[in-house]
OpenMM code with the backbone's topology and positions (N, CA, C; nanometers):
from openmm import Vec3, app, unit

residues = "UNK UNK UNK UNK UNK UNK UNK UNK UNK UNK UNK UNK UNK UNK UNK UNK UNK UNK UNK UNK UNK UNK UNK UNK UNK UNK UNK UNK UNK UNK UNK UNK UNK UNK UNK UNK UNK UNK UNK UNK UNK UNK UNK UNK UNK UNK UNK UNK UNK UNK UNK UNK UNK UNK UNK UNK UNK UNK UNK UNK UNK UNK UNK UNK UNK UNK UNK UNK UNK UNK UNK UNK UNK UNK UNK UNK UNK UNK UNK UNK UNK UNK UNK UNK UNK UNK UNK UNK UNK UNK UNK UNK UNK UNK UNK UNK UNK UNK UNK UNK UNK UNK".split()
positions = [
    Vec3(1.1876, 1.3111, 1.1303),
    Vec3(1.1162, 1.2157, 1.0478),
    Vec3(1.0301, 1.2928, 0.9471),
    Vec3(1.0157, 1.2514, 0.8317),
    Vec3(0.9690, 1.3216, 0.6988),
    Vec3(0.7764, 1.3093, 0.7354),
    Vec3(0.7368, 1.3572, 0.6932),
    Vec3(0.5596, 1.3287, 0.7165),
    Vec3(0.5607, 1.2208, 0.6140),
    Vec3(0.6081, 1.1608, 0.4883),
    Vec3(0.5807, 1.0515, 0.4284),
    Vec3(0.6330, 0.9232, 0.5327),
    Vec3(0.7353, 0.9500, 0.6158),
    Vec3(0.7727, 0.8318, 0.7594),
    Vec3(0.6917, 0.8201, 0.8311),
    Vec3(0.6258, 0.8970, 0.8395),
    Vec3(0.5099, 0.9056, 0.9088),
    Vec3(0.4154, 0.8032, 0.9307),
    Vec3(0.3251, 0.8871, 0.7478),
    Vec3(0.2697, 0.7622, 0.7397),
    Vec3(0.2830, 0.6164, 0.7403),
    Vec3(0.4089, 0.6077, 0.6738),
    Vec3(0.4813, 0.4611, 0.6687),
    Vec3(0.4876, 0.3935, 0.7698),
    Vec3(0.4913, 0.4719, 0.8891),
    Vec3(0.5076, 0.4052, 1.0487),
    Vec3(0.3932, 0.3815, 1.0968),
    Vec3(0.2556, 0.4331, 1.0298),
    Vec3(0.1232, 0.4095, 1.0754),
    Vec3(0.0585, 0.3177, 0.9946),
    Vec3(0.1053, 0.3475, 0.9023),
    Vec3(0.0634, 0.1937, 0.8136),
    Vec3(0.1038, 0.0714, 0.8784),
    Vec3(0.2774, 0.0638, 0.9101),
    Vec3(0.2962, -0.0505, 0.9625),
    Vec3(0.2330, -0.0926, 1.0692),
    Vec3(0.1935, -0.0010, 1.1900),
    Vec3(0.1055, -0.0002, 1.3125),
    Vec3(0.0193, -0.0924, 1.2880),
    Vec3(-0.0783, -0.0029, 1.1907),
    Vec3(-0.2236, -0.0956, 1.1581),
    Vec3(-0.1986, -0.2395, 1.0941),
    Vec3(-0.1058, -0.2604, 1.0091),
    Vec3(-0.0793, -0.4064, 0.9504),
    Vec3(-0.0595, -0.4860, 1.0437),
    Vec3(0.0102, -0.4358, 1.1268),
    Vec3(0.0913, -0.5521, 1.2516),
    Vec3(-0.0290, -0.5728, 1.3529),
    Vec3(-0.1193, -0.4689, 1.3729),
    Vec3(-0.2217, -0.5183, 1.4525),
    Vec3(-0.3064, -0.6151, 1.3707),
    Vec3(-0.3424, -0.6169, 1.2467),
    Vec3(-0.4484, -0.6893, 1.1902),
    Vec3(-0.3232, -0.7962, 1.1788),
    Vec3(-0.2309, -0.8209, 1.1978),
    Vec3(-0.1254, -0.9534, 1.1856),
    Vec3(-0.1124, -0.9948, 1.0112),
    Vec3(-0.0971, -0.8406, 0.9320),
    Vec3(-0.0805, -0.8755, 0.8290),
    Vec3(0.0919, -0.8607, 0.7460),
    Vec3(0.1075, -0.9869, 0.6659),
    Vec3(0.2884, -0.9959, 0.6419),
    Vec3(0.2445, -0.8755, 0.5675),
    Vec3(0.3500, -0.8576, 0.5602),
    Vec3(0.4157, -0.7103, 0.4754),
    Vec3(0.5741, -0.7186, 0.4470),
    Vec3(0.6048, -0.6424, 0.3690),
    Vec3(0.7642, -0.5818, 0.3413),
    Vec3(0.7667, -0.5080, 0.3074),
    Vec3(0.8556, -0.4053, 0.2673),
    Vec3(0.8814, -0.2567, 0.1739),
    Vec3(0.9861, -0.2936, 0.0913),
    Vec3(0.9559, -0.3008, -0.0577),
    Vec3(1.0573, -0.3399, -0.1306),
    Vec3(1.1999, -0.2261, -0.1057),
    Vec3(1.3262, -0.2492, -0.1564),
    Vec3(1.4354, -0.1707, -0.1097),
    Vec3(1.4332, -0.0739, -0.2263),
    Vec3(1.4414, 0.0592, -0.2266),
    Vec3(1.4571, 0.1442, -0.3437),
    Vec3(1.6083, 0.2183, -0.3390),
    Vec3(1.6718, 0.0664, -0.3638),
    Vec3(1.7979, 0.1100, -0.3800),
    Vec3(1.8623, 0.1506, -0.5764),
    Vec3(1.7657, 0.1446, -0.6594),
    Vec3(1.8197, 0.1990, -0.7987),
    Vec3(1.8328, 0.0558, -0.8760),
    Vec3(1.8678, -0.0545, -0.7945),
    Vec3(1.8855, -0.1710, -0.8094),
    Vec3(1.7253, -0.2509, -0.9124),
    Vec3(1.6058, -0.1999, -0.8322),
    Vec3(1.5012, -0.2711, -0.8686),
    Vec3(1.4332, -0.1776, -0.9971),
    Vec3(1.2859, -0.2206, -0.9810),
    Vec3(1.1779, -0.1487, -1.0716),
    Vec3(1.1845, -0.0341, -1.0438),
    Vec3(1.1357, 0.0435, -1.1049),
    Vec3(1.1004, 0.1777, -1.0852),
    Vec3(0.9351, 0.1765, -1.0346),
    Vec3(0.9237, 0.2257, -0.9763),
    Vec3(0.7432, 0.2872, -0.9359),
    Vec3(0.7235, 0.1790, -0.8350),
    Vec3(0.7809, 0.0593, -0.8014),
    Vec3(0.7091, -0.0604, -0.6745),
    Vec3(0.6107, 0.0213, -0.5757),
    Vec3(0.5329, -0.0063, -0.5513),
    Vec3(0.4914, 0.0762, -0.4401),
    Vec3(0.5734, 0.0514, -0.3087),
    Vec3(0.5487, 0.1359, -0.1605),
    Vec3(0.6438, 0.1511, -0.0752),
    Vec3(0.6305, -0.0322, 0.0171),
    Vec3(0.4849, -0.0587, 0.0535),
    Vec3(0.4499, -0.1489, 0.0800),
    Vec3(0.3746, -0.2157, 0.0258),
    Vec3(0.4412, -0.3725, 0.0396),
    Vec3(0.3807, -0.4866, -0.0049),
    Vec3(0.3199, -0.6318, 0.0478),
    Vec3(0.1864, -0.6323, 0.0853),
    Vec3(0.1472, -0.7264, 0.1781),
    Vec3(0.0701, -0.8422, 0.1290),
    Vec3(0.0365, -0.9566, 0.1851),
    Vec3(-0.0435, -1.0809, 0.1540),
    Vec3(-0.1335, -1.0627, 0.2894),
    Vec3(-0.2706, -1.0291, 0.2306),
    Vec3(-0.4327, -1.0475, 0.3336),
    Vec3(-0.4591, -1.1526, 0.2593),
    Vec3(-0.4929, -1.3136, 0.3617),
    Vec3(-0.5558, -1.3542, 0.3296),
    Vec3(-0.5209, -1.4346, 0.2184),
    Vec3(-0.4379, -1.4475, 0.2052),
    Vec3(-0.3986, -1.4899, 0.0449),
    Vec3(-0.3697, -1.3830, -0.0826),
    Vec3(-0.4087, -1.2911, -0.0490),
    Vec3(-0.3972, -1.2014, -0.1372),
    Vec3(-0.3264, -1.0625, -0.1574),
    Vec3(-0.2955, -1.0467, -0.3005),
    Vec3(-0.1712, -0.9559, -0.2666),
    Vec3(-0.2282, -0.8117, -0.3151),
    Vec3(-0.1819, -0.7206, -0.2337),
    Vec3(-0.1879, -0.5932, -0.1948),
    Vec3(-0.1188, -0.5194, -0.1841),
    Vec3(-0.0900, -0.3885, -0.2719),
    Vec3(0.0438, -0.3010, -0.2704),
    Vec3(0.0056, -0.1402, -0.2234),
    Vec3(0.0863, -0.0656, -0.1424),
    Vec3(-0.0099, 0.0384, -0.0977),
    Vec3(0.1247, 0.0812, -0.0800),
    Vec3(0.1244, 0.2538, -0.1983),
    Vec3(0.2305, 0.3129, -0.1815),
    Vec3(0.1829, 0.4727, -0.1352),
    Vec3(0.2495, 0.5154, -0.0096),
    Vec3(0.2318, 0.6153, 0.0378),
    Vec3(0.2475, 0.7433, -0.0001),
    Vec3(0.2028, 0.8363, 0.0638),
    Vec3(0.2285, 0.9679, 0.0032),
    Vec3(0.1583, 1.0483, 0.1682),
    Vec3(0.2243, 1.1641, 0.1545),
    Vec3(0.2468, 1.2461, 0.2567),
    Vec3(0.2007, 1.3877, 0.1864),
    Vec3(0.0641, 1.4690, 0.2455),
    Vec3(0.0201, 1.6316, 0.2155),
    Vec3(-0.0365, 1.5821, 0.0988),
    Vec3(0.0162, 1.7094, -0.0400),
    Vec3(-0.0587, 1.6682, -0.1387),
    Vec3(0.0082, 1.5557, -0.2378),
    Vec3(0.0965, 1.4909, -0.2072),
    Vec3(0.1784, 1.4332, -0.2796),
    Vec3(0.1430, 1.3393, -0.3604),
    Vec3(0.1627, 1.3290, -0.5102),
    Vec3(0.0955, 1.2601, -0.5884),
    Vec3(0.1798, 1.0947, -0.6917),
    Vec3(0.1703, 1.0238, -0.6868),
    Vec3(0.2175, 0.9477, -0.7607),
    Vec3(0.2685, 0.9464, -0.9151),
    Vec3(0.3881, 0.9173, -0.9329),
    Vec3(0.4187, 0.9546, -1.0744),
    Vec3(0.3724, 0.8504, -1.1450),
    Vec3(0.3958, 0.8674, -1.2688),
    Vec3(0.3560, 0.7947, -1.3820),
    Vec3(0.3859, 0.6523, -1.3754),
    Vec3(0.4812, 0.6550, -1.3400),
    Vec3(0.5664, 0.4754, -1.2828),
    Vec3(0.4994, 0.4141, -1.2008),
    Vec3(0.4477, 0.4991, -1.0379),
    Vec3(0.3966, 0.4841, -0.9701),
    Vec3(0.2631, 0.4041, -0.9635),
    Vec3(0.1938, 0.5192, -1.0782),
    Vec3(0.0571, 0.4493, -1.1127),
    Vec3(0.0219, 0.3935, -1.2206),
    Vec3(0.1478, 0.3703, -1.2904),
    Vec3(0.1153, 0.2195, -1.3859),
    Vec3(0.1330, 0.1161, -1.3481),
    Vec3(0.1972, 0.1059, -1.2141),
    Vec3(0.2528, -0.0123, -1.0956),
    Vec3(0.1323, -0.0761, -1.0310),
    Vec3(0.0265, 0.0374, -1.0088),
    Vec3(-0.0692, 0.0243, -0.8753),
    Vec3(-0.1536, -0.0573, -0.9942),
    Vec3(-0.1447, 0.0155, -1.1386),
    Vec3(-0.2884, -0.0171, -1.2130),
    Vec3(-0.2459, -0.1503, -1.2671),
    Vec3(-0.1613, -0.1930, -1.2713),
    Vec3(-0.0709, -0.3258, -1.3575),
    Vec3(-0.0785, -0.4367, -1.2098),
    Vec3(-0.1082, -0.4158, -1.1133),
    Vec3(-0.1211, -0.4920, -0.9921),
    Vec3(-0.3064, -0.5221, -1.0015),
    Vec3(-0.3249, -0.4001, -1.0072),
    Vec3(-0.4799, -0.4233, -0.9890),
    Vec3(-0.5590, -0.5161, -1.1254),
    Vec3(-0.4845, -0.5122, -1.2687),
    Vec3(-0.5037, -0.5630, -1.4123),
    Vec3(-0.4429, -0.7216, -1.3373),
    Vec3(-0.3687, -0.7266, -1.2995),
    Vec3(-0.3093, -0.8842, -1.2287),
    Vec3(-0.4217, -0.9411, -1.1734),
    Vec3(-0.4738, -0.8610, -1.0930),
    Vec3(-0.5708, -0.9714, -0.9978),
    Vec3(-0.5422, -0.8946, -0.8587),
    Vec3(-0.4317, -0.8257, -0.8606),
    Vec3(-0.4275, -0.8131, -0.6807),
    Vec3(-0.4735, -0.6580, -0.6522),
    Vec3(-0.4974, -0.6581, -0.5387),
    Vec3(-0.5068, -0.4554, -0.4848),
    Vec3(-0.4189, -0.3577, -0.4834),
    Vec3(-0.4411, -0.2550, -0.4841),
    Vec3(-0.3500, -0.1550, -0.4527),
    Vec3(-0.3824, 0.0023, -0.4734),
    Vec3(-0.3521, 0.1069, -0.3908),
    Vec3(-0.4264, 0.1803, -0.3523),
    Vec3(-0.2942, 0.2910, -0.2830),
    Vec3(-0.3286, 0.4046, -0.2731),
    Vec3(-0.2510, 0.5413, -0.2116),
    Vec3(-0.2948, 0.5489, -0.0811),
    Vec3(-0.2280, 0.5387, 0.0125),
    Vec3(-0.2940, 0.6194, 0.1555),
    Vec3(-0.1815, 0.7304, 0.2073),
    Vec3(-0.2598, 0.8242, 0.2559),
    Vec3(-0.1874, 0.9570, 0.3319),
    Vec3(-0.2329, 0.9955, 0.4622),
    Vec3(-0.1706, 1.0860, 0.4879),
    Vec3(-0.2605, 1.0995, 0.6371),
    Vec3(-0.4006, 1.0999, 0.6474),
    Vec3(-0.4763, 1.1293, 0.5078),
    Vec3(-0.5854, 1.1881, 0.5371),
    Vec3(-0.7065, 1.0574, 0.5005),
    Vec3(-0.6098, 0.9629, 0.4661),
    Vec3(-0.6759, 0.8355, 0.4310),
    Vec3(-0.6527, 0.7344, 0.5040),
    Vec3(-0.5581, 0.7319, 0.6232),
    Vec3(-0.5058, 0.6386, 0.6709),
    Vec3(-0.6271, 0.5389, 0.7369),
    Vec3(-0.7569, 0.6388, 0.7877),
    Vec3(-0.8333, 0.6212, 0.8425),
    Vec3(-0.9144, 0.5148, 0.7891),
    Vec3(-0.8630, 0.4849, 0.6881),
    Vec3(-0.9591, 0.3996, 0.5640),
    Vec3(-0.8867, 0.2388, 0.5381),
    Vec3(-0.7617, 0.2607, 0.6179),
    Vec3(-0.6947, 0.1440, 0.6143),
    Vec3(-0.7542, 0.0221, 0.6954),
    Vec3(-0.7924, 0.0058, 0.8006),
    Vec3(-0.8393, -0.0991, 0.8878),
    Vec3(-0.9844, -0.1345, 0.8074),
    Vec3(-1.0543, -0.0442, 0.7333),
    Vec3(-1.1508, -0.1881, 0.6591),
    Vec3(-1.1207, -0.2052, 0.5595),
    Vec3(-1.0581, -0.1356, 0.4764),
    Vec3(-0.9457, -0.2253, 0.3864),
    Vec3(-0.9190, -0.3290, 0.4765),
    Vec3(-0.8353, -0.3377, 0.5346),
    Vec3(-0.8014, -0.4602, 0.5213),
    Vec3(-0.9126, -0.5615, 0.5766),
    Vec3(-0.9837, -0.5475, 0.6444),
    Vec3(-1.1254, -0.6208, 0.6670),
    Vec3(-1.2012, -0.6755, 0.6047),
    Vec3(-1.2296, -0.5952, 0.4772),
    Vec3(-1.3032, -0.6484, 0.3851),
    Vec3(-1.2217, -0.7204, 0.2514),
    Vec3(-1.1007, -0.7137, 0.2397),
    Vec3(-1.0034, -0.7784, 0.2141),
    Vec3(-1.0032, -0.9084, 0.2502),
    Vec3(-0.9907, -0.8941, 0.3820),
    Vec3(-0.9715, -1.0577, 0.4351),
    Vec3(-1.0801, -1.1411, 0.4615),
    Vec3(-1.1913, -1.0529, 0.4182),
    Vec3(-1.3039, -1.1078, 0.4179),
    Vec3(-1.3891, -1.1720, 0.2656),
    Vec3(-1.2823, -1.0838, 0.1661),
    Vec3(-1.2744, -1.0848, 0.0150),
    Vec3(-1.4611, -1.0724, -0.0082),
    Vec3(-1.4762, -0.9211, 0.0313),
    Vec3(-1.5595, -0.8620, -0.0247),
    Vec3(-1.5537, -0.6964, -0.1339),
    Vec3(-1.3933, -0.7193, -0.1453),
    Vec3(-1.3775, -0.6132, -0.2167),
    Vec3(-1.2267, -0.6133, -0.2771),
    Vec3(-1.1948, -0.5456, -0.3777),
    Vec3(-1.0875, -0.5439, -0.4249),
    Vec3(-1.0314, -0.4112, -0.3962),
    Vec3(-0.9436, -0.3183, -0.3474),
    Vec3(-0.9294, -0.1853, -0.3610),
    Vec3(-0.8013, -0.1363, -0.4494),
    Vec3(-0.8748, -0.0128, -0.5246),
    Vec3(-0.7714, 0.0417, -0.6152),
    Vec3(-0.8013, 0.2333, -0.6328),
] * unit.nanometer
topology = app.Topology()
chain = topology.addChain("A")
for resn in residues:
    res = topology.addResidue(resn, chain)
    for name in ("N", "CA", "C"):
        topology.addAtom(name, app.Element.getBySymbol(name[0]), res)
C-alpha cells in the first residue's frame, strides 16, 4: 500500500466514525482534472479534502479545485499524515458551522 493509501484509509476511518457521507470521485481520465481525492456532505455542507502523502504537494489543477470550492461556498483543505490529526475537529466544527476550512 502506497503512504498516500494510507492516508486515504485514515481519512475514511475518521469520516465513518463521525458518520460522515463521503465518496472519492473515479480518476479514470474520464472526469475533471484536479477533483480532490475525497468528497463529503457535514451537515449539509460540502467539503473536498484531497490527500497527499510525505512532502507531496498539490498541482496547479489541484489547487484551483480546492480554491474554486472554497470561492463556491464550500470547504476544502490538504491532509497528510502529519495533519491527519486535525481532521476530527474539522469536522466538528464543521458540523457545528463554526468554521469554514481551506
Amino acid at each position: 500500500m502506497t503512504p498516500e493509501a494510507r492516508v486515504k484509509n485514515e481519512i475514511k476511518k475518521m469520516l465513518d466514525a463521525h458518520e460522515v457521507y463521503y465518496f472519492m470521485p473515479a480518476a479514470n481520465g474520464y472526469g475533471r482534472a484536479g477533483i480532490p481525492d475525497i468528497v463529503c456532505c457535514i451537515n449539509g455542507h460540502f467539503v473536498a479534502i484531497e490527500c497527499k502523502a510525505g512532502k507531496g504537494k498539490t498541482t496547479a489543477l489541484q489547487y484551483r479545485e480546492l480554491i474554486a470550492i472554497h470561492m463556491a461556498g464550500g470547504s476544502s483543505g490538504v491532509i497528510n499524515e502529519t495533519s491527519l490529526h486535525t481532521l476530527p475537529g474539522i469536522i466538528t466544527a464543521i458540523k457545528q458551522r463554526k468554521t469554514t476550512w481551506i
